[in-house]
C-alpha positions in Angstrom: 113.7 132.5 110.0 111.6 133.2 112.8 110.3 130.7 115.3 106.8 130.4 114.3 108.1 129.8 110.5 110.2 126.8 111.8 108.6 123.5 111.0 108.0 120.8 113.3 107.1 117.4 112.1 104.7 115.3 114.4 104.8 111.6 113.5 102.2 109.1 114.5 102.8 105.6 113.2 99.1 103.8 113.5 98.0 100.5 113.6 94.4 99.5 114.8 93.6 103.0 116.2 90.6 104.0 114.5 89.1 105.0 118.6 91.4 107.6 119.3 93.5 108.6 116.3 90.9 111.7 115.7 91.4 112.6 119.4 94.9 112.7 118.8 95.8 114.4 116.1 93.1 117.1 116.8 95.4 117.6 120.5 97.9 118.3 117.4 96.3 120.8 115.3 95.5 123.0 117.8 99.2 123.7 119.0 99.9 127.1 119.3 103.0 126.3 117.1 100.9 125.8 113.9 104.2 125.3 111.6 103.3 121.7 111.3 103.0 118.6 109.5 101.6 115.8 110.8 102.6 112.4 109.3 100.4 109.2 109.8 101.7 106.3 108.8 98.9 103.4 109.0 100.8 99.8 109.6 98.0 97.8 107.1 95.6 97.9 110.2 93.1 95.5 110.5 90.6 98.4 111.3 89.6 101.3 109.7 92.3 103.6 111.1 93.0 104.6 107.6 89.2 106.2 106.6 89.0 107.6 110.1 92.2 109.5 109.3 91.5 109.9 105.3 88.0 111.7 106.6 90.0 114.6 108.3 90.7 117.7 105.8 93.3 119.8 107.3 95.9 120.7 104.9 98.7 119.5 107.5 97.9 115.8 107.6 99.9 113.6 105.1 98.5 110.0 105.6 99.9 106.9 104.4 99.3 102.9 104.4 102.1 100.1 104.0 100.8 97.2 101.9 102.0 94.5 104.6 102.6 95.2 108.6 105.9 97.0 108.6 106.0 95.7 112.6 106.9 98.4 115.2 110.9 99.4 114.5 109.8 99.4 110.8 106.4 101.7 110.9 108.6 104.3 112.9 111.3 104.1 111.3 108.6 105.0 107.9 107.1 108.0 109.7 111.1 109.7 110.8 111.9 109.4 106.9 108.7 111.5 105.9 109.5 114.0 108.3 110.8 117.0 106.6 110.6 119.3 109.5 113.7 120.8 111.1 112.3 119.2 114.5 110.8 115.6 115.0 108.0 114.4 117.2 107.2 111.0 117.6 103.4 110.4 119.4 101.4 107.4 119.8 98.2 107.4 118.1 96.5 107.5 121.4 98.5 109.7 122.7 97.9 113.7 123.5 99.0 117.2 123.5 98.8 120.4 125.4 98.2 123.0 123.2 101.5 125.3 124.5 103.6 121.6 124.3 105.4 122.0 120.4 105.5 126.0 121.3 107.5 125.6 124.7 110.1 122.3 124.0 110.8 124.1 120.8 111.6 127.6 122.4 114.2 125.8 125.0 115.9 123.7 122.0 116.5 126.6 120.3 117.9 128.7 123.3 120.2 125.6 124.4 122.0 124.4 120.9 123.6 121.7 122.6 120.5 119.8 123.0 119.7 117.6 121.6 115.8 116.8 122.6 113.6 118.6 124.8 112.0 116.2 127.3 108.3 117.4 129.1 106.2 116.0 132.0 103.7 113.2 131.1 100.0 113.0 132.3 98.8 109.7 132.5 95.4 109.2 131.2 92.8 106.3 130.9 90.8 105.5 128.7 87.8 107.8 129.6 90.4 110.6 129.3 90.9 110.9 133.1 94.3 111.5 134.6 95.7 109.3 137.1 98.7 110.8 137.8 102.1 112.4 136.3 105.6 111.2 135.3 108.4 113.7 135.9 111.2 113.3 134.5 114.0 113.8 137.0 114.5 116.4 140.0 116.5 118.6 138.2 115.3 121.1 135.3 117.0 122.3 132.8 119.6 121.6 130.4 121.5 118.2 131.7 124.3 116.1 130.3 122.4 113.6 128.2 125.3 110.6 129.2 125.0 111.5 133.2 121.5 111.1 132.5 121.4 107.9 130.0 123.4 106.1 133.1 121.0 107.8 135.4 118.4 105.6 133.7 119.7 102.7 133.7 120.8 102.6 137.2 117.2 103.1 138.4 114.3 104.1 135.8 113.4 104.9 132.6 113.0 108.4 132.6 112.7 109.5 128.8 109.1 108.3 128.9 106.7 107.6 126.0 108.3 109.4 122.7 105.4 112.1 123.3 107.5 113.5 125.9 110.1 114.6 123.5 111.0 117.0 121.0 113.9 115.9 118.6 116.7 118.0 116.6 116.3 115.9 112.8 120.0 117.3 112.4 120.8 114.8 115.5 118.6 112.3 114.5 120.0 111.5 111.2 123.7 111.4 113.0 122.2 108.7 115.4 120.2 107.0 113.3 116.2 105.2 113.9 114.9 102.9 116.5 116.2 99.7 116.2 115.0 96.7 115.0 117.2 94.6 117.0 114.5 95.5 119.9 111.2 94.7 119.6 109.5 95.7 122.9 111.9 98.7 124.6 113.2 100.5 121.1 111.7 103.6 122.0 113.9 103.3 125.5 117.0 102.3 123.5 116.0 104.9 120.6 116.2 107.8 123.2 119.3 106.4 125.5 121.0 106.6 121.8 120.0 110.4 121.1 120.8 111.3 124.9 124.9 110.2 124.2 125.2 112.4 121.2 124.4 115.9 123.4 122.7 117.6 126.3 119.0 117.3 127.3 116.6 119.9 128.5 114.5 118.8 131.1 110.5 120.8 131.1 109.1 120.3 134.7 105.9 120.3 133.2 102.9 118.1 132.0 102.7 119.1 128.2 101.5 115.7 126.8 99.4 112.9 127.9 100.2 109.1 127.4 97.3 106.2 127.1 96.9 104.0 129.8 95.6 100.5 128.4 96.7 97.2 128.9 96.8 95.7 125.1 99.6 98.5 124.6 103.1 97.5 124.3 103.9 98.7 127.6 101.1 97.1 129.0 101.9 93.5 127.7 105.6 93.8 128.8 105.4 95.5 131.9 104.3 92.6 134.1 102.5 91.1 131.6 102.5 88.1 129.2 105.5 89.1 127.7 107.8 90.6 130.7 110.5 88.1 130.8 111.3 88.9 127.2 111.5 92.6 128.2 113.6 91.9 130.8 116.2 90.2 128.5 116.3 92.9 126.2 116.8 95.4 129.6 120.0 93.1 129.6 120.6 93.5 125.8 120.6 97.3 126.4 122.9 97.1 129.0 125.3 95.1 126.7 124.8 97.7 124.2 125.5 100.6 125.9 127.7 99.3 128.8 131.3 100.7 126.9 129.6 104.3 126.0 128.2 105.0 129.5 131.2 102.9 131.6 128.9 100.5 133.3 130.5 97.9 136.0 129.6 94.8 136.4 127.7 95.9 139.3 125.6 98.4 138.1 124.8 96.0 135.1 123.4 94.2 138.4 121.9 97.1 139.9 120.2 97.9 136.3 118.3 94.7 135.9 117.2 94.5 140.1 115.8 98.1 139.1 114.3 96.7 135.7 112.7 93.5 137.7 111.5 95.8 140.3 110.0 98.7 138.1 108.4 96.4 135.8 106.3 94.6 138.6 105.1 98.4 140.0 104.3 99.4 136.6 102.0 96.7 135.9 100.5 96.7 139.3 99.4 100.3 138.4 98.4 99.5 134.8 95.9 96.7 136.7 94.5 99.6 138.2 94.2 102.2 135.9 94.9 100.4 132.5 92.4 99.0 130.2 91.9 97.9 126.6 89.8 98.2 123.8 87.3 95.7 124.9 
């Protein structure tokens, strides 16, 4: 089978994203990969998320609604079992792609067989669709050990970024299982610290997606926010989690959460700046 007849499933779990959904998953049907399905998943949102979707006609878009709110580990969880592509990508419904992005992380995962995802650079865009910067991932490109850089992560950032940033083997996936419901406000972090143990990573040094700034996200209302002091206990639940896998002292279980405190505070200084909501 040739690369362009490999398919690649995109999944976007929804919920009250009827102002950027078509934004979004046109950003998708314009990859230059176009062996594609894209699965939306709409949590019973209070909107109409659903119509805007139902209105599009490509052939590519399976749509579904949940009778009842699934919540956030359950919805994406929903969308990963849909996916019958042999590679998985997991966007926000706000969030965007370069048109090269499915083309280029799914030419280095099948080059490098021992990775396991294939991580890109993230623009950061407002909501009038400006960028305000760009998250790298690390200093290094290339293929990485995915445990040297799990423990990399916890010891000073979060460097996986949004689940845009990613392209995902489903042969790996299924061995490490979904995000876990355990979490409620990091399980994307702890969803992709899980994948990293299990094999290498590639690393793409550049900008191939673009992730939402707004403050009513879940990023926004942990990071700083409302609801940071129950991130930062689940930062600690991580470390729990993971501290036998990755061989984590006691002292860089210390480090980690000064780092956690720290980043948290930064992010949401910047997400004052450049983040906004809905209204």
């Amino acid at each position: 089978m040739g690369k362009s007849e490999i398919l690649v499933s995109i999944c976007i779990p929804a919920y009250n994203n009827a102002d950027h959904i078509t934004e979004t998953i046109e950003s998708v049907l314009k990859q230059s990969h176009q062996r594609i399905e894209i699965i939306v998943v709409d949590d019973a949102s209070l909107d109409n998320t659903y119509d805007v979707v139902a209105a599009l006609t490509d052939s590519r878009i399976r749509l579904y609604k949940n009778e009842k709110n699934l919540g956030m580990a359950g919805n994406w969880n929903r969308t990963l079992e849909l996916a019958q592509g042999e590679f998985i990508k997991v966007m926000g419904a706000d969030d965007l792609l370069k048109k090269t992005a499915i083309e280029k992380e799914l030419a280095v995962l099948l080059a490098n067989p021992s990775a396991v995802t294939a991580e890109s650079d993230t623009a950061m865009v407002d909501m009038q669709g400006k960028t305000r910067g760009t998250q790298k991932r690390y200093r290094k490109s290339g293929l990485m050990d995915g445990k040297v850089l799990a423990k990399k992560c916890l010891l000073s950032q979060d460097r996986f970024g949004a689940p845009v940033a990613n392209l995902i083997r489903k042969s790996v996936l299924e061995m490490a299982g979904g995000f876990d419901p355990d979490f409620v406000y990091i399980i994307d972090y702890d969803f992709f610290l899980n994948l990293a143990c299990k094999g290498d990573v590639f690393i793409l040094h550049e900008a191939l997606n673009g992730f939402r700034l707004r403050t009513d996200s879940n990023t926004g209302q942990v990071m700083g926010g409302g609801k940071s002091k129950a991130y930062i206990a689940e930062h600690r639940q991580l470390l729990d989690k993971y501290r036998e896998v990755l061989q984590l002292s006691a002292s860089d279980v210390t480090r980690s959460m000064c780092m956690r405190r720290l980043w948290s505070f930064a992010v949401s200084v910047y997400l004052r700046f450049f983040g906004r909501g809905k209204g």
